[in-house]
N, C-alpha and C positions, 0 to 999 in steps of 0.2 A: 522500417526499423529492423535491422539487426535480431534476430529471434536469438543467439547464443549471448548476447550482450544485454536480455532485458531483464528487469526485477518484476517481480511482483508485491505489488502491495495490498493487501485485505483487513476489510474493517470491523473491528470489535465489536461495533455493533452498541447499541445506547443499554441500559443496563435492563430493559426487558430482553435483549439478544432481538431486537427487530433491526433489519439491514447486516445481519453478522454473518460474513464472506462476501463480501461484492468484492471486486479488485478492479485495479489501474496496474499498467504494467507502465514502467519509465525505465530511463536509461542511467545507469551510475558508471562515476568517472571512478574505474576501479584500480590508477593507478595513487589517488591521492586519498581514494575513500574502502578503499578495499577492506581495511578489519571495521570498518564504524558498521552500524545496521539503520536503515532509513528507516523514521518513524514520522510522519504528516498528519498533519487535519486539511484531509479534504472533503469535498462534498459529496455527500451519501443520496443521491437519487430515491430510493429508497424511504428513508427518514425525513429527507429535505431539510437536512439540517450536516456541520461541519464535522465529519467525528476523525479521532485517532484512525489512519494507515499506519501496518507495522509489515516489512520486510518480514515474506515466508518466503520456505523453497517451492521452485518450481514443478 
């Protein structure tokens, strides 16, 4: 991957704050998503369960 091209995403974490900062780094098409901000549920290793990804800086 492209390291000047990647996002990161990190998770909120469940509401005791258990898994809060894991991250995925993915790729965004920043000619048609450039002002949106990526928000996902994916899987928390951690928790073992789906939580909120929210776009931070790198």
């Amino acid at each position: 991957m492209a390291q000047d091209k990647l996002i990161r995403l990190v998770a909120k974490g469940d509401k005791d704050g258990t898994g809060k900062g894991h991250t995925y780094y993915v790729h965004k098409n920043r000619k048609t998503l450039a002002q949106m901000k990526f928000a996902f549920r994916k899987y928390n290793p951690f928790t073992r369960k789906h939580e909120v990804y929210s776009e931070k800086k790198k």
